[in-house]
N, C-alpha and C positions, 0 to 999 in steps of 0.2 A: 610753448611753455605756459604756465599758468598762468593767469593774469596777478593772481593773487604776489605772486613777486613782485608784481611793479611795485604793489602798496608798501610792500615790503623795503623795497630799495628807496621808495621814498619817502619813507620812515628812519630809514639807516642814516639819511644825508640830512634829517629835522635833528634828530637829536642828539648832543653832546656827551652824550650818556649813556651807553649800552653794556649792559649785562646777557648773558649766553649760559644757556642750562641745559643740561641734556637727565637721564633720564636714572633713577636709584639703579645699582647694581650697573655700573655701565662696561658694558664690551667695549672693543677699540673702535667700531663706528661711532658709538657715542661720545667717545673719549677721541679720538679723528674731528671728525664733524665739530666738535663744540671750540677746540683748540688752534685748528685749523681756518677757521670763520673767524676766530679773532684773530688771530695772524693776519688772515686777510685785510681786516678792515685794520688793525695796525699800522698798517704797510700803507695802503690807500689814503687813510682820515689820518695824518697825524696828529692834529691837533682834539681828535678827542678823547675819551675814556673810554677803551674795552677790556671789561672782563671777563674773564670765564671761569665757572662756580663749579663745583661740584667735587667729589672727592673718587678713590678707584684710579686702578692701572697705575699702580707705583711704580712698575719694572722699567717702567720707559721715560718715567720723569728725568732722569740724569740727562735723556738722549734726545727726545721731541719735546719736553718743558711740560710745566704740572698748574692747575691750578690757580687764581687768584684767591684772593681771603681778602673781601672790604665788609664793610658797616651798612648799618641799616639803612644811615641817609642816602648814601651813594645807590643802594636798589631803588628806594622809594622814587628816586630823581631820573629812571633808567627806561629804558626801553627795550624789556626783557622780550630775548630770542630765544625760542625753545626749539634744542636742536634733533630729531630723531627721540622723538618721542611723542606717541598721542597724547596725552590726558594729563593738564596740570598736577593731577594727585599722585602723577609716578615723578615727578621730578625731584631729584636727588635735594636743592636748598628750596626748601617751603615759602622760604622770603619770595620766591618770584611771583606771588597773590599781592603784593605791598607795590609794584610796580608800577610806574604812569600808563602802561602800555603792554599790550604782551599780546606777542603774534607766533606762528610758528611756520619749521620747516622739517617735513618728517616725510619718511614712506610705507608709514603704516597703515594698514587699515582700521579707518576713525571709528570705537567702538563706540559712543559716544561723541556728537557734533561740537568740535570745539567753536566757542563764540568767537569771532574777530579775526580779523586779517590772517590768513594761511595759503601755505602752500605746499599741498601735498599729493607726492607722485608715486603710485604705490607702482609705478613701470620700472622705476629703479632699484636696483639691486642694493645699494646702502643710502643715506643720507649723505657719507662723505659725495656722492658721484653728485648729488643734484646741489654742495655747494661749490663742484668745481663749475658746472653751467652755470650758478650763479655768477661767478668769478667773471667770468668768459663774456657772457652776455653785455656785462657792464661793464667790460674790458678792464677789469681792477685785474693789475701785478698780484701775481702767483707765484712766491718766493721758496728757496727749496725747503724750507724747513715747512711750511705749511703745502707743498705736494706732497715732503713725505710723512705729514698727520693723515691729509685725503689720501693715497694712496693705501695707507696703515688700514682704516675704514672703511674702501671698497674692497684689498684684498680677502679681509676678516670675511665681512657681512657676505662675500660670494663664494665663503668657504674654498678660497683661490682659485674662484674663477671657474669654479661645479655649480653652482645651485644658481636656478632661474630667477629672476629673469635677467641673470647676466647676457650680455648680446654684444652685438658690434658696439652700438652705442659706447656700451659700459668700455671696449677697449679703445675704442678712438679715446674715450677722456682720458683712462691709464697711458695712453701713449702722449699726449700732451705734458701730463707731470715725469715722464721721463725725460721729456726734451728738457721742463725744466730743472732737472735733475734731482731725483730717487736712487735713493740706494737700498733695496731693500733688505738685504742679506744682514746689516747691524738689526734690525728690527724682527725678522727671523729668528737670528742668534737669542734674543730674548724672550721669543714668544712661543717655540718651540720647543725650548728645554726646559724638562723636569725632573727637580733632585726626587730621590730613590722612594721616599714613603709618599709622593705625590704616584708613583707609578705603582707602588704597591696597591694604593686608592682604588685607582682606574681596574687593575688588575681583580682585587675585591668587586667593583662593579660590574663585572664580566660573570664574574663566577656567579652571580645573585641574580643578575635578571632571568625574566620569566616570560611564558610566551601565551594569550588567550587565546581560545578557539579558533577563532578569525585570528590570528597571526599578530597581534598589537603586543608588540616587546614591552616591556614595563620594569621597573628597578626601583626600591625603596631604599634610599639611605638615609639613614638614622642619626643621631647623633655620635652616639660611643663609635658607628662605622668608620669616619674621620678623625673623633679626637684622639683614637688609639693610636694614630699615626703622627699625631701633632700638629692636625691640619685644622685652619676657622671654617665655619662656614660661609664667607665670603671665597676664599680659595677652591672650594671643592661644587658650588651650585651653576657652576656651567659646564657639564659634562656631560650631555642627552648624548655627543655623539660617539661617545667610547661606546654605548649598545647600539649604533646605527648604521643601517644599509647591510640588514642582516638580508641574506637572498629569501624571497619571499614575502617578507613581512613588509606590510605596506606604512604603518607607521610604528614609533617610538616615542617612549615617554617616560623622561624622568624625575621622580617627586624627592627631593633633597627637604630635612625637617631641620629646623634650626633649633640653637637652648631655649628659644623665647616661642618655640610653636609655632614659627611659623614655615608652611611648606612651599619650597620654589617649585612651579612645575615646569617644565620646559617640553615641549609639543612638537614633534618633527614629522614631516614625512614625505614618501616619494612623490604622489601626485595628488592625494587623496586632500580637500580641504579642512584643514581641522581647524581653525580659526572660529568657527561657530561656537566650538567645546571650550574654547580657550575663554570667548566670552561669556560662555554660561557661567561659567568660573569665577567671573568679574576681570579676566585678564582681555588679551586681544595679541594683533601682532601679524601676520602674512600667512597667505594660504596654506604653505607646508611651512613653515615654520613660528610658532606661536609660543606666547607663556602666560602665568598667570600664578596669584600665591592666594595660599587657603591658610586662614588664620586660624588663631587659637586651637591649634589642633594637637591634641596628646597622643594621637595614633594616627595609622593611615585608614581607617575606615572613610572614610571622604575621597582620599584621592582613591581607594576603588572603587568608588563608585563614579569617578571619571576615568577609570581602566573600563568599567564596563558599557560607560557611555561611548568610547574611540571604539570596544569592541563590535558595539552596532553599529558604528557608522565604518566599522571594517567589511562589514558581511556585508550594508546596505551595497557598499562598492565594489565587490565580489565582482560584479558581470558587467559594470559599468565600462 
């Protein structure tokens, strides 16, 4: 394990004060991981203060908990954890720049060297997996409600248990938060159902995508494509894999445009690394699975010319 957690764990037991942030636009690893880790040190530290910031994944507030909401003193006085995220500038509350301290724990690859204390292990398949060896190592109580945030956060990020680099590893820990007991099927029940104009969406993004020379699927949704349906654009820009794992095509990529210009890209693929493209972009993220947003943009002439960039590095990888 890193060293970098020691500094870490012995930062968690200095101060009376912790704040936990994960990343804008957060999935249920981010939304696992950040909830999760307070839970943990809740349990552990009673007598200090943990928060967790950040806003996303409403569906599950009633069932796994949502959220805190404090003041600026309480940041300022904290020892902010950034959870499953590279780059201070994607964090969901901005406050965590106001911080005494700010260290991180993520498995992304760093597109930019973050300054100070971290620990990151991109051999993991989500962030929730490397806070349950946290857990473990420093022998802190792993209560079920915060096994079933990290289990919520490995099962997501390993697209349940298909996408690399899932491994033994990653199940010996899932087998750990079942002893201390997971249920995952309440959590299923919410994360796999969708009422009729969300599938009409998806259904629409079927019929639309498009395929380059070299084989790179691609899909543009617009705005009026969602609001016809009565859908936000928070709701509808994590969808790359309704066009993925077409036979053949080695990667996929989908550019969702927000009211305000701006484009999510979301970067996937079978083996091929697309993380460089992701960066060119000013994004970043894992070897086949990556993202990245193109501002102020009134059309998609930008994001094709990042269709045409995946499409050379589709051909480069032809005979590889």
């Amino acid at each position: 394990m890193d060293k970098g957690i020691k500094d870490i764990y012995r930062l968690i037991k200095k101060y009376d004060v912790i704040t936990i942030y994960g990343h804008v636009n957060p999935d249920c690893d981010c939304y696992g991981s950040s909830l999760g880790l307070r839970e943990i040190l809740r349990t552990n530290f009673k007598k200090k203060k943990i928060y967790s910031l950040g806003y996303g994944t409403e569906a599950l507030y009633d069932m796994l908990g949502k959220y805190d909401e404090v003041d600026d003193e309480t940041i300022k006085n904290s020892l902010a954890i950034m959870v499953d995220c590279s780059e201070t500038a994607r964090i969901m509350d901005q406050r965590v720049i106001t911080a005494k301290q700010i260290v991180k724990i993520d498995h992304h690859i760093e597109s930019t060297p973050f300054i100070g204390y971290k620990w990151v292990d991109t051999g993991s398949i989500a962030c929730a997996q490397m806070i349950v060896e946290f857990a473990l190592k420093y022998r802190l109580k792993i209560n079920s409600l915060a096994a079933n945030l990290l289990y919520l956060g490995i099962c997501t990020d390993s697209g349940r248990f298909r996408y690399a680099p899932t491994n033994a590893r990653t199940h010996r820990i899932v087998a750990n938060l079942y002893d201390i007991g997971v249920d995952p099927k309440p959590m299923f029940d919410v994360l796999y159902q969708s009422d009729a104009n969300f599938v009409k969406y998806q259904a629409l993004l079927v019929s639309k995508f498009e395929q380059t020379e070299h084989h790179v699927v691609y899909c543009f949704a617009d705005v009026p494509d969602y609001q016809k349906f009565g859908l936000t654009y928070d709701q509808v820009s994590k969808n790359v894999n309704v066009i993925g794992n077409i036979k053949g095509c080695p990667i996929w990529v989908l550019f969702t445009r927000s009211p305000e210009g701006v484009i999510r890209v979301e970067f996937r693929s079978q083996k091929i690394n697309i993380q460089p493209i992701a960066k060119k972009y000013g994004g970043g993220g894992h070897k086949c699975a990556a993202g990245a947003r193109l501002v102020d943009q009134k059309d998609f002439s930008l994001a094709m010319q990042v269709v045409k960039d995946l499409d050379e590095l589709a051909k480069e990888n032809e005979n590889a």
